[in-house]
C-alpha positions in Angstrom: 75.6 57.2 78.7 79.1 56.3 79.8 78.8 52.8 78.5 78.6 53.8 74.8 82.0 55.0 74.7 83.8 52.9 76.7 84.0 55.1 80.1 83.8 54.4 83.2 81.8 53.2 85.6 80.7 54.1 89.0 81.8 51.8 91.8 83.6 49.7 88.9 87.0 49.3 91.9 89.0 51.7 90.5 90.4 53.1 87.1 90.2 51.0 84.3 91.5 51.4 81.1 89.2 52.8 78.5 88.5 51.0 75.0 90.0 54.0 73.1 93.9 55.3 73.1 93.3 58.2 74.4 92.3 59.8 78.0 92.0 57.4 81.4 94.5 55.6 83.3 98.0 54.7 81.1 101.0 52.4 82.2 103.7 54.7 83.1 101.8 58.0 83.0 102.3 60.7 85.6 105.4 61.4 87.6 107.2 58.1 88.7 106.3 57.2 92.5 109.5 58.5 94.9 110.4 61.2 92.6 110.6 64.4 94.2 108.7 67.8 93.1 109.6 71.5 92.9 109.5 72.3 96.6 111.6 69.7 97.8 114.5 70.0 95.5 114.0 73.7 96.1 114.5 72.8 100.2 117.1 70.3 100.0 119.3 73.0 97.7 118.4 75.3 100.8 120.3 72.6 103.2 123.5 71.8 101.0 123.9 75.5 100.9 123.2 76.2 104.6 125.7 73.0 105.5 128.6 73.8 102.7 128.1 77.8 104.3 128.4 76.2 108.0 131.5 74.2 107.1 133.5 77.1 105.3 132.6 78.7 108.7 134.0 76.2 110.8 136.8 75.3 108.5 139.3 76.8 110.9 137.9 76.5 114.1 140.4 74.7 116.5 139.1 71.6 118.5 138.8 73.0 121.1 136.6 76.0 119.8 134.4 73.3 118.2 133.8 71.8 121.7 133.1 75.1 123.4 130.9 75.5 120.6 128.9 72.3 121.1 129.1 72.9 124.8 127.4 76.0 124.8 124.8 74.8 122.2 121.1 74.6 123.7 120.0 71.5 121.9 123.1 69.4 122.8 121.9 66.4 125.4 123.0 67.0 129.1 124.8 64.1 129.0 127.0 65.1 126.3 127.7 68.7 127.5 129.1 66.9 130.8 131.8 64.8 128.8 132.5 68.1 126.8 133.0 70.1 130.4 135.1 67.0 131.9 137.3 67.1 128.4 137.7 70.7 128.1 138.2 71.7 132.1 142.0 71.0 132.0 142.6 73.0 129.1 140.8 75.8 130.3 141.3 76.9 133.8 144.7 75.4 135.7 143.9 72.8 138.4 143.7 74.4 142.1 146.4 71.9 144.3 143.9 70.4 146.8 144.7 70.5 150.2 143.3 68.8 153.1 145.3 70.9 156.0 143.5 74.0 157.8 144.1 77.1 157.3 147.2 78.3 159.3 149.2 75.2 159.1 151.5 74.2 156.5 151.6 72.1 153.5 153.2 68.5 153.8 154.0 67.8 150.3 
């Protein structure tokens, strides 16, 4: 007996609003699409804090340490670790003078 007080129907497509003021589907009722809920301004306060706790870490990390860092990082890209190698090489081990003479014979130059 849904039709007697204004109810709803089966198959009608979707909520309609009902004849009284009171239970059904309401303009503006519920949470507002795109706002977030108790777990996910619970995570995102996770990730400020883990970042702003990463930063004072690093605050005083030379640049070089920072590209060691990143170099030595698993989940940095191959490519990237290879321009962190070629920038870092000179300041970390002296260059060996190359030499294309034999062994025994002297240097020219």
């Amino acid at each position: 007996m849904a039709g007697q007080h204004g109810g709803f129907r089966k198959g009608a497509g979707g909520p309609k609003k009902m004849a009284g003021k009171h239970g059904g589907f309401r303009e503006g009722a519920g949470r507002p699409k795109g706002s977030r809920n108790r777990a996910t301004i619970a995570r995102e306060a996770r990730q400020r804090e883990a970042l702003a706790a990463a930063r004072a870490e690093n605050a005083n990390l030379m640049p070089i340490d920072y590209l060691l860092q990143a170099l030595r990082d698993p989940t940095t890209s191959p490519g990237r670790r290879a321009n962190i190698a070629k920038f870092v090489a000179p300041y970390l081990e002296y260059r060996m003078r190359v030499s294309r003479s034999r062994p025994g014979e002297p240097n020219k130059g």
